[in-house]
C-alpha positions in Angstrom: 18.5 -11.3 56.5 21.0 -13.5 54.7 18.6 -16.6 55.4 16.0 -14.7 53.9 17.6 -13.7 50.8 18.9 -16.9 50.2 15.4 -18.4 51.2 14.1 -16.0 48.1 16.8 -17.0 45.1 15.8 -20.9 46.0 12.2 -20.2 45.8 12.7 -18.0 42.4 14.9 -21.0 40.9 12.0 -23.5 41.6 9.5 -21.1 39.8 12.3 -21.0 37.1 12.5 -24.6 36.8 8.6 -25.0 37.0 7.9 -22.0 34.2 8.8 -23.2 30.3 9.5 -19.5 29.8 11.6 -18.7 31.9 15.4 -18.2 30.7 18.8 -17.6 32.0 19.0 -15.0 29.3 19.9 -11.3 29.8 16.9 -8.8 30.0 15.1 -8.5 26.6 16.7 -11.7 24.6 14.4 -14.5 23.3 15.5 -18.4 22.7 17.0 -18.5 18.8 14.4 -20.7 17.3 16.4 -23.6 15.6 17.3 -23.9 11.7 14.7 -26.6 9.5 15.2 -27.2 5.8 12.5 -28.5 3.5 12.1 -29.4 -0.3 10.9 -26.0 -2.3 9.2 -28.7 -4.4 10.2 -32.6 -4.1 12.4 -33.9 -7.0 11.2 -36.4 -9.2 10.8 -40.0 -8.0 12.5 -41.2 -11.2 15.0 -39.7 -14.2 16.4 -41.0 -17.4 20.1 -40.6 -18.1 21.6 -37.2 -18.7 18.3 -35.5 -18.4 17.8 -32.7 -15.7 15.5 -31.0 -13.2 15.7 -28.2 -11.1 15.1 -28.6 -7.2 15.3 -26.0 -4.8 15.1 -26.3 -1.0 13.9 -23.6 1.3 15.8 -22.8 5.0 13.6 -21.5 7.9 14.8 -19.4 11.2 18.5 -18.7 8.9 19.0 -15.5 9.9 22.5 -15.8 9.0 21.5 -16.1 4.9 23.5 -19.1 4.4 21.1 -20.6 2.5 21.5 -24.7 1.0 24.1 -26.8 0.0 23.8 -29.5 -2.2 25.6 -32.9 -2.6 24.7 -36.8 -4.4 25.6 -39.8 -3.4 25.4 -42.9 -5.3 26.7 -46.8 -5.7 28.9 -45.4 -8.4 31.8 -42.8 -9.3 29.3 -40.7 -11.8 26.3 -39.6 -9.5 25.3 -36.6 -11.6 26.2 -33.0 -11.0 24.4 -29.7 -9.6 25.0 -26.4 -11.7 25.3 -24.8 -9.0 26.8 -26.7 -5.3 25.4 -23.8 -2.9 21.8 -21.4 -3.5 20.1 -19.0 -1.7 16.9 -20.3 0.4 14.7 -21.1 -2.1 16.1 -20.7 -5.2 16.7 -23.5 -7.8 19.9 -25.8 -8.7 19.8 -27.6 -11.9 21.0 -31.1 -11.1 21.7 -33.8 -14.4 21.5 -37.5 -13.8 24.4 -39.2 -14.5 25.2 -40.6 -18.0 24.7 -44.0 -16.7 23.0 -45.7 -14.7 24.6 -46.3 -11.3 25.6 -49.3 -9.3 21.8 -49.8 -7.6 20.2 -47.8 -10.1 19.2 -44.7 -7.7 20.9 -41.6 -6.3 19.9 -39.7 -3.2 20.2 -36.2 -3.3 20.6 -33.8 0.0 20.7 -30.1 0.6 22.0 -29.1 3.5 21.3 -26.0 5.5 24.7 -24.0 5.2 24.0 -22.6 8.3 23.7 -25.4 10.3 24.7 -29.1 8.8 23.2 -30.8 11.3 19.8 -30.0 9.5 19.3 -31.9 6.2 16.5 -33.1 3.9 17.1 -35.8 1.5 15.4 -37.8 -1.6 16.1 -40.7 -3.8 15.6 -40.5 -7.5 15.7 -44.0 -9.2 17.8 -43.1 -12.4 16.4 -45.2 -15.8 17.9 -45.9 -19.3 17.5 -42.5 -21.4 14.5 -43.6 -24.1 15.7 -42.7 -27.6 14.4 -44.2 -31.2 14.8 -48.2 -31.4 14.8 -49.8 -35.2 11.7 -49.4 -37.5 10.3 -46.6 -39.4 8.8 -43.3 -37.5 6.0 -40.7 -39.4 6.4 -37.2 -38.7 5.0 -33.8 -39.0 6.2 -30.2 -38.4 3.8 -27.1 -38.3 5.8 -23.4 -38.6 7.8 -20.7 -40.0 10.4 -20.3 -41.7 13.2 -17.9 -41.2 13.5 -16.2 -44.5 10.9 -15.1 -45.2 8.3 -15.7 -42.3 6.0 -17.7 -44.1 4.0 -21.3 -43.0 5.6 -24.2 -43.9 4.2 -28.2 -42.9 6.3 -31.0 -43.5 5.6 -34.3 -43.2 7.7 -37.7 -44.0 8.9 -41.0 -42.3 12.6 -42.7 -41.7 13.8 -45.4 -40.7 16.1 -46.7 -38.2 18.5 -49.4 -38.2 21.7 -50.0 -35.7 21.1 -46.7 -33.8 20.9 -44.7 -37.4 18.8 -42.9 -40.0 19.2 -45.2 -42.7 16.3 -44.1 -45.2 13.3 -42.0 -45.7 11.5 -39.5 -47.6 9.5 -36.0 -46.4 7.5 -33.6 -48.1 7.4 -29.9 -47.6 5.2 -26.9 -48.7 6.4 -23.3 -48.1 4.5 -20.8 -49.4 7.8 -19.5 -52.1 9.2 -22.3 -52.6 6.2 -24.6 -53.2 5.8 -28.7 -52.9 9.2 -30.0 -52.1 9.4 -34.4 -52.1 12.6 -35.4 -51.4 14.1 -38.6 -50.1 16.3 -38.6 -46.6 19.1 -40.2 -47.6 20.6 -40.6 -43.7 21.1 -39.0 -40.7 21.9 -39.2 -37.0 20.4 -40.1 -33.3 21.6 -38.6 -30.3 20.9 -37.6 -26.7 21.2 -34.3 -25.5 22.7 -32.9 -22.5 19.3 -32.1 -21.1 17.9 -35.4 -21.5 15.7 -34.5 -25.4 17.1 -36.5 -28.2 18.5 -34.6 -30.9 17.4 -36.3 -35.0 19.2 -34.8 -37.8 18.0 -35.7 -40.9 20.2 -35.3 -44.4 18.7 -35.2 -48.1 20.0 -33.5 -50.7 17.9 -30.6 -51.4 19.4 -27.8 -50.4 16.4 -25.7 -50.3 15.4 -27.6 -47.1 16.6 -27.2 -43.7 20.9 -25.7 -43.6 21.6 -26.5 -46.8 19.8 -30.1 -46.6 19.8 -30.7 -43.1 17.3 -30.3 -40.6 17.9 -30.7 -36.6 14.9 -31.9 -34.9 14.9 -31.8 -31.1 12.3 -34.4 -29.2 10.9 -34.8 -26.2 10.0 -38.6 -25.6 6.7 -39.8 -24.7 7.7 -43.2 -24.8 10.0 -45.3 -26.7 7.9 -45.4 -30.2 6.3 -42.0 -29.8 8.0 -38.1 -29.5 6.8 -34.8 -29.0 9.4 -32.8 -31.3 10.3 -29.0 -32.5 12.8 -28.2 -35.6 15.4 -27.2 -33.8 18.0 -24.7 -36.5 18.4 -21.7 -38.1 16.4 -22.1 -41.2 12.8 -22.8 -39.5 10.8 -23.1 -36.4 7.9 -25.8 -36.1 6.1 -28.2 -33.7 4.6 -31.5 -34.2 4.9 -35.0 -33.4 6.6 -38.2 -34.5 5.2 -42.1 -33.9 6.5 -45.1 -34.8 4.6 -46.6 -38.0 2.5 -49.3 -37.4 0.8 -50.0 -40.3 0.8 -48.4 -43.8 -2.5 -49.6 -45.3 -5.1 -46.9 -46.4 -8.6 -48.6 -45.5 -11.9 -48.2 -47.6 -14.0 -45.5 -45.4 -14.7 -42.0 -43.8 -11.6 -40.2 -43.1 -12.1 -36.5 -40.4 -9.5 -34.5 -41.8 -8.6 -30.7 -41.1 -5.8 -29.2 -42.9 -4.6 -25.0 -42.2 -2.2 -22.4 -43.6 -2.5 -19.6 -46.2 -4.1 -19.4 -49.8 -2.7 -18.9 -52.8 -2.3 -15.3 -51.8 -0.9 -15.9 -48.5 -4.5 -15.0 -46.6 -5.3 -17.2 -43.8 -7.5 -20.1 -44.6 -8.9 -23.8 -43.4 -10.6 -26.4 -44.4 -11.9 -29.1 -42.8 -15.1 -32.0 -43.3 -14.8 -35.8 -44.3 -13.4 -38.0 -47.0 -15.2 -41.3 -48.0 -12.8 -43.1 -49.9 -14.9 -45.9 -51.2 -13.1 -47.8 -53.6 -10.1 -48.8 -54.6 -8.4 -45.5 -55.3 -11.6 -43.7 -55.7 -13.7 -41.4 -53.6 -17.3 -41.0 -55.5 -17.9 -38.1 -53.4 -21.0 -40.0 -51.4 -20.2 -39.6 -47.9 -17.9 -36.6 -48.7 -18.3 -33.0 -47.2 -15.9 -30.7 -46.9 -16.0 -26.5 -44.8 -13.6 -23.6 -45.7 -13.0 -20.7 -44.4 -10.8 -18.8 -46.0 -9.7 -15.2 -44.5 -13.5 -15.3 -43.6 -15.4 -15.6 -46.4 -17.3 -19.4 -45.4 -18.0 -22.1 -47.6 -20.0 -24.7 -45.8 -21.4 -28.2 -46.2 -19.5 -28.5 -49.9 -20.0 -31.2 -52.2 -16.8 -33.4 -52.9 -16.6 -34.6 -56.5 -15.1 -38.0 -57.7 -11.7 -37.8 -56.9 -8.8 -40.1 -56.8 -6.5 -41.7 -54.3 -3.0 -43.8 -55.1 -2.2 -46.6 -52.8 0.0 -46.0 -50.2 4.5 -46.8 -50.3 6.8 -48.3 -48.2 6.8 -45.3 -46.0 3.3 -44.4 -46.4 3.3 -42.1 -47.9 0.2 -41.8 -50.6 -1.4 -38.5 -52.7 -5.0 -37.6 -52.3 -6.3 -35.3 -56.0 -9.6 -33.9 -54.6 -11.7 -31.9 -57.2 -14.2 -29.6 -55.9 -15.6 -28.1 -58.9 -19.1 -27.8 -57.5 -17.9 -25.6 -54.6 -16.5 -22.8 -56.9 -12.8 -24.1 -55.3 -11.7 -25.7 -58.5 -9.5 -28.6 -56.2 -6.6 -29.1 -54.1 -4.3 -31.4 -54.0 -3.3 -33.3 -50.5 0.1 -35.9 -49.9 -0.7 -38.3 -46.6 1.6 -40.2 -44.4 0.0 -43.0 -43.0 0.8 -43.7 -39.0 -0.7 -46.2 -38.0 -3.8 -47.5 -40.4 -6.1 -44.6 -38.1 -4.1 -41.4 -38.3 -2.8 -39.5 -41.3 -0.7 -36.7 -41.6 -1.3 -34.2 -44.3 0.2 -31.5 -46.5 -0.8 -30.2 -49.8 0.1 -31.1 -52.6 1.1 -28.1 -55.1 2.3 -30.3 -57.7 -1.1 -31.9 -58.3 -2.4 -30.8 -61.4 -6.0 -30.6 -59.5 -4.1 -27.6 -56.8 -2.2 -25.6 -59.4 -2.6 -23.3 -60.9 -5.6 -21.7 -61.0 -7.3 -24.2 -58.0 -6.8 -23.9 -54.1 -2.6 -24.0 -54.8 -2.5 -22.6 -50.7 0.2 -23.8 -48.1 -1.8 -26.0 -45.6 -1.3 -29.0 -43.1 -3.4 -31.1 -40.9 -4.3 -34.3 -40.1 -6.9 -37.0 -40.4 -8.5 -39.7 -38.4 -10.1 -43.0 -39.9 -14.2 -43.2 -38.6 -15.8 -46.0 -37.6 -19.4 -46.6 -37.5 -22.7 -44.3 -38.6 -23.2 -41.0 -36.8 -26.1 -38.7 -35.3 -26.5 -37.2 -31.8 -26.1 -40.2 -29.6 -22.5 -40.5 -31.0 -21.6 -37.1 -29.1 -23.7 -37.7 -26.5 -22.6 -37.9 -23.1 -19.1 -37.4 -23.9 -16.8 -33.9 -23.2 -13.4 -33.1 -25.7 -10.5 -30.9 -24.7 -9.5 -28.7 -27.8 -6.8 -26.6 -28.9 -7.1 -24.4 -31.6 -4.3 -22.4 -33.3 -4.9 -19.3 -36.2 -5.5 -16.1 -36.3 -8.2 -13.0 -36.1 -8.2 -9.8 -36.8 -5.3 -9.1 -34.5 -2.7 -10.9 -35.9 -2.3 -15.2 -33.9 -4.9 -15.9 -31.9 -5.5 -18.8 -30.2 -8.6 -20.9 -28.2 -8.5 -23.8 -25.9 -11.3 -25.6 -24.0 -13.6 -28.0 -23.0 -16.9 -28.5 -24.0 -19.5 -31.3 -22.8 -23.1 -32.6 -23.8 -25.4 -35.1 -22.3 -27.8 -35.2 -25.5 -26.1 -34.4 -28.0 -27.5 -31.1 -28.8 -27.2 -28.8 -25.8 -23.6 -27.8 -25.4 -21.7 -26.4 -22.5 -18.2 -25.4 -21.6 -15.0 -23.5 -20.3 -12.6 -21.9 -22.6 -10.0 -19.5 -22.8 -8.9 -17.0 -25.6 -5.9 -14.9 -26.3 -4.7 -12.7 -29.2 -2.4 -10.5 -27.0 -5.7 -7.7 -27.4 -8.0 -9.2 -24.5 -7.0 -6.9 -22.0 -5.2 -8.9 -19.1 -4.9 -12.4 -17.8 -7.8 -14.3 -18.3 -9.6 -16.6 -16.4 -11.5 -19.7 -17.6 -15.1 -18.3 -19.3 -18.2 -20.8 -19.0 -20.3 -20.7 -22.7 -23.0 -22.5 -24.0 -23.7 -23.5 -28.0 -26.2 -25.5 -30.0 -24.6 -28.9 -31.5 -26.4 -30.4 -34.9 -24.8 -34.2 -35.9 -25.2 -35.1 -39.4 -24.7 -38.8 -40.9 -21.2 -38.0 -41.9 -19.8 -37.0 -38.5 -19.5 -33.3 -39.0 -21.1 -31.5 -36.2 -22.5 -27.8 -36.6 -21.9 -26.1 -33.2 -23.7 -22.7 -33.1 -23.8 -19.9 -31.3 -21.0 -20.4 -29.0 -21.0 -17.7 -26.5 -20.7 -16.9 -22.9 -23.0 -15.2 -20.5 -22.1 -11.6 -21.1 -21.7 -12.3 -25.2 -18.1 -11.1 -25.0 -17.3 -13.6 -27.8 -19.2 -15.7 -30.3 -18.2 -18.7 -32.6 -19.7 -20.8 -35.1 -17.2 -23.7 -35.7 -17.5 -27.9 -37.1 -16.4 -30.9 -35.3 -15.8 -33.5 -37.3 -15.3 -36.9 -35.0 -13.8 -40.0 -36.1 -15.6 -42.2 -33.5 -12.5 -43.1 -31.7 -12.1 -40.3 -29.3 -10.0 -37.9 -32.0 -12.3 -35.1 -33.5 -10.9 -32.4 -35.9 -12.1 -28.5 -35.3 -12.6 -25.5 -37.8 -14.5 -21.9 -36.8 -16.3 -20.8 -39.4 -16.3 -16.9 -38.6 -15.9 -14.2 -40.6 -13.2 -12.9 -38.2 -11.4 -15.6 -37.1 -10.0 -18.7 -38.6 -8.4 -21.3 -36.0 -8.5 -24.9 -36.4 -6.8 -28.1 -34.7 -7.8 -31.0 -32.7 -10.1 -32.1 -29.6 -9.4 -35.3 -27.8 -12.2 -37.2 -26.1 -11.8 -36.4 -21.6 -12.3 -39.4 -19.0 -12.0 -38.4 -15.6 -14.1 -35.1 -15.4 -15.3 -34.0 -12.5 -12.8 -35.9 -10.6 -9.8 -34.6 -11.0 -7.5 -33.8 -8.0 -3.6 -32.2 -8.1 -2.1 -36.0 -8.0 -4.2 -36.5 -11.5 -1.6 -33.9 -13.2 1.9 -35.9 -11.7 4.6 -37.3 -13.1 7.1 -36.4 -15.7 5.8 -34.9 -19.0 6.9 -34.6 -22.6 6.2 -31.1 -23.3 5.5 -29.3 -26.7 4.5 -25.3 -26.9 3.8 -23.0 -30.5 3.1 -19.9 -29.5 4.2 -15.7 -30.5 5.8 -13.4 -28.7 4.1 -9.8 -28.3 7.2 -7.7 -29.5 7.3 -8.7 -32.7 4.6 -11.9 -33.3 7.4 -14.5 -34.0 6.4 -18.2 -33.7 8.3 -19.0 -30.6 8.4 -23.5 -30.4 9.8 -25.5 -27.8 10.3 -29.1 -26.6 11.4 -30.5 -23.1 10.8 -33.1 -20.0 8.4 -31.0 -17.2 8.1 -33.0 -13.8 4.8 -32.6 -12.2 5.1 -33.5 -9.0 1.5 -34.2 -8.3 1.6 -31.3 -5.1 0.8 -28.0 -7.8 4.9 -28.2 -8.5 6.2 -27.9 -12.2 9.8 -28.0 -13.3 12.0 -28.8 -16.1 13.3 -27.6 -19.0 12.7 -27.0 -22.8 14.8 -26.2 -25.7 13.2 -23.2 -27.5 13.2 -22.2 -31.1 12.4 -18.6 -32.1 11.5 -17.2 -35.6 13.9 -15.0 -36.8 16.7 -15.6 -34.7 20.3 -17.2 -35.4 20.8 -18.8 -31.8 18.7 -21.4 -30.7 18.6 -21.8 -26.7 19.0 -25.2 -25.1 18.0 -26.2 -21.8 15.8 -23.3 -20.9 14.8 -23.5 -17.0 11.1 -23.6 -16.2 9.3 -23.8 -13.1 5.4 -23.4 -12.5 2.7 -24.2 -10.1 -1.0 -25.0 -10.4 -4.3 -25.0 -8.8 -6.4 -28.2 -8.9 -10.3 -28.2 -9.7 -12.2 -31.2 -9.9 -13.4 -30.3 -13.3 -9.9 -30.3 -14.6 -9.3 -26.8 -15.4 -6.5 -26.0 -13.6 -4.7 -22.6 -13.5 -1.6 -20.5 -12.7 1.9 -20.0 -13.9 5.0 -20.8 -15.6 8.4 -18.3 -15.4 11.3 -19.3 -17.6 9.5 -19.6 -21.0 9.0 -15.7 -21.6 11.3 -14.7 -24.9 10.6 -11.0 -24.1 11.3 -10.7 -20.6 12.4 -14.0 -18.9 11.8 -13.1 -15.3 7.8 -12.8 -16.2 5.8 -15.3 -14.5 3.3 -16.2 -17.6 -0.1 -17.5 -16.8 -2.0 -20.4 -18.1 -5.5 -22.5 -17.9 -4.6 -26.1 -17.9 -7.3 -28.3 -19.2 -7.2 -32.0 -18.3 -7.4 -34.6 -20.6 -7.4 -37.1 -18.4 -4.7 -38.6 -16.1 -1.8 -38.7 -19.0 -2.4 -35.7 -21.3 -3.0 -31.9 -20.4 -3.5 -29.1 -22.8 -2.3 -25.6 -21.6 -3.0 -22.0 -23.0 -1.4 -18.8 -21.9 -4.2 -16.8 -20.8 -2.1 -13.2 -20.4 -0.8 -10.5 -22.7 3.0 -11.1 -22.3 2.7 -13.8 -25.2 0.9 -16.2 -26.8 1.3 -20.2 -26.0 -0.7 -23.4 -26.7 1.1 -26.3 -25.4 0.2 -29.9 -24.2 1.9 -32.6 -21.9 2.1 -36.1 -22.3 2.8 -38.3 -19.8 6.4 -40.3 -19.8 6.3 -43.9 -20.1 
């Protein structure tokens, strides 16, 4: 018996040894599967100085709950810093890049599994020279609100740098009380933020503007002579854009301008077409056509009459008188600030004795973009432009992004998306058709722009400069939005690694408690596997306290069409934990423009590529 029983326990150890299930375990336990750590969403290959991301790792089979730790190393003493050392599985750390570059100019971050240090995941992020203004003279140009009173204001101006510092300038601004303001920047300061922006503060004397003569601009840099940038105090809030200045000549030819704002009574209005200066300080008014649309009652295809153009300062800067008599408009009066011989941005003018009284005498800004060459349908055929467009409707701010493509010329389709807080829900992308007519000037008629079900319909005017910019106006009765479309490259072949990288990022938009212009700036690192994270420094109308370093993270869904979709969370003014939807549209492999599509707020944003 004895030999039998031990004859059994050998053969039952052999079938143990044979079986991969079987276990030494008591009765009814199973083999602990072992602790893994992986990147939430892989940090960004590179960072400039000081600037910051948010990472997040993610533990698996931690039943424990210890979740990651977090830890740099580097060639140097100053490897950067995490705000937080240990997180849940999952959830973010905001780590900033050290202040200088380090001894082998990388760092290698690891997070740890808390639970078990023997399982790690690790990444090195090369660690470059923060990019902030060199010498020469920059143009630039703010769209808003102000805080007092919650009217549109547009500045534009130009500085220059020298040694590091704001050395001289001069801006104009139009608010709809206090009128035309031109006033010289007498200095001002360059800095870099904590979160990696650069902060521009520039003085002048006039204590009407800015905190009694200053104003803070925060920017976002694209690259070393261009800046996405939002006014960043408590007397405004605006986005725009600042370049370094190139050239200040004003050439003989068609100019696509659209300027936007209020009337003289502080209704909503537009106008948009093409200005032909051609002569020396003169525009005849051949080659000249101008649209309006003012609170929805249209004037279109207006005659400009001769008008009158001064030659362009040291900065730029030059004034525009345009007398439109004919129309019934009387005139309006427009100062530029030339960028770069090809763009100009605009304000108007109130102090020209063609806008006031009596005439336009609105508060509008815009831009314009020097043509080249003759126009009909072959110059839109075959080509597809991303727009954004930014006014309002009978709802209050509305806005419209999209993309719209042609093979003749004439027969128009597209995606777009709309939102004015009233269309029920989030949105997806809606395919429309329209009718496109090309006259000699470049101002395109596109009609009957409509989707399938005829749940929207727009008439609106391109007016393209020949150069891949066009300008945008609807002409609708109850609408009025305007802004630009940029020329796409890449459609139909654009995958998730066609949206990666790290991004200057620039958003206007409202939020739905109250409708105030919300603005921010910041670096977003797309990381090319449907991953977005950064941060932004946001602006909001009608607060005192203007918030720094705001965390955002997103995701996306590629199409090969380049609309993307999905969400951001971090960027919501009303309730921060909302995860806020948007359409990307692809520009092409640099530039994306974005449009929250839900009704937690308004948003129209785009990203440029860092370089």
């Amino acid at each position: 018996m004895r030999i039998l029983r031990l004859v059994s326990v050998l053969v039952a150890s052999i079938l143990c040894a044979a079986l991969i299930g079987c276990s030494s375990s008591a009765p009814g336990t199973q083999i602990k599967a072992p602790i893994s750590i992986v990147f939430t969403s892989n940090p960004a290959n590179s960072m400039a100085e000081s600037s910051t991301q948010s990472i997040s790792a993610t533990t698996n089979n931690d039943s424990a709950g210890g979740g990651v730790k977090w830890a740099v190393t580097c060639g140097s003493a100053d490897c950067g810093s995490f705000s937080s050392a240990t997180t849940p599985s999952g959830s973010a750390t905001k780590y900033t890049a050290p202040a200088t570059i380090p001894s082998g100019g990388s760092i290698k971050v690891t997070a740890t599994a808390a639970d078990d240090t023997t399982k790690s995941v690790s990444a090195t992020i090369t660690v470059t020279q923060a990019t902030t203004l060199g010498d020469g003279t920059y143009v630039f140009s703010l769209a808003g609100q102000d805080q007092s009173s919650f009217f549109l204001y547009y500045v534009a101006g130009a500085f220059t740098v020298s040694g590091g510092a704001i050395t001289s300038g001069e801006q104009d601004l139009i608010d709809y009380f206090l009128g035309t303001l031109s006033d010289p920047i007498t200095s001002g300061t360059i800095t870099v933020t904590p979160d990696g922006n650069v902060q521009i503060i520039l003085t002048t004397a006039d204590t009407q503007i800015g905190v009694n003569g200053v104003e803070t601009l925060n920017a976002s840099m694209v690259s070393g002579s261009r800046a996405l940038i939002n006014e960043f105090d408590a007397s405004a809030t605006s986005s725009g854009a600042l370049d370094l200045q190139t050239s200040t000549h004003l050439g003989l030819g068609g100019y696509a301008f659209i300027v936007q704002g209020s009337d003289a009574s502080s209704a909503p209005a537009g106008m948009g077409g093409v200005i032909n200066v051609d002569g020396s300080g003169t525009i005849s008014g051949t080659g000249s056509v101008f649209d309006l649309n003012d609170q929805g009652t249209i004037l279109a295809s207006q005659p400009v009459d001769p008008s009158t153009a001064t030659a362009p300062d040291a900065f730029g800067r030059f004034t525009i008188s345009l007398d439109l008599t004919t129309s019934g408009v009387g005139g309006i009066g427009l100062i530029g600030y030339v960028v770069d011989g090809k763009q100009i941005h605009l304000i108007e003018n109130n102090n020209d004795a063609l806008d006031c009284p009596g005439n336009f005498c609105g508060t509008v800004g815009g831009d314009a973009f020097a043509q080249t060459g003759a126009f009909s349908a072959a110059s839109l055929a075959n080509s597809s432009y991303v727009f954004g467009l930014n006014g309002v409707d009978v709802n209050g701010p509305f806005q419209i992004a999209g993309v719209l493509s042609t093979t003749d010329g004439v027969n128009v389709t597209g995606t777009l998306n709309y939102n004015d807080l009233f269309n029920g829900g989030t949105q997806a992308p809606i395919p429309f058709t329209a009718t496109a007519t090309v006259d000699s000037t470049g101002r395109v008629t596109l009609t009957n722009l409509t989707d399938a079900g005829n749940n929207f319909s727009f008439n609106a005017e391109l007016y393209l400069d020949g150069n891949g910019h066009t300008t945008m106006l609807t002409l609708d009765s109850t609408d009025e939005v305007a802004g630009l479309a940029r020329q796409q490259t890449g459609g139909g072949s654009f995958t998730a690694g066609s949206f990666s990288g790290t991004y200057a990022f620039d958003l206007t938009g409202y939020d739905f408690t109250s409708e105030f212009e919300i603005d921010a700036v910041g670096a977003i690192q797309s990381h090319g596997s449907s991953v977005l994270t950064g941060s932004v420094d946001v602006n909001v109308q009608n607060t005192d306290a203007q918030t720094a370093g705001l965390t955002l993270n997103g995701t996306y869904t590629a199409s090969a069409d380049g609309v993307f979709g999905d969400g951001l969370t971090g960027l919501d003014v009303t309730t921060p934990a909302n995860t806020d939807t948007f359409a990307y549209y692809l520009i092409d492999n640099t530039r994306v423009l974005a449009i929250e599509t839900d009704t937690n707020q308004l948003g129209l944003g785009i990203f440029e590529l860092q370089h």
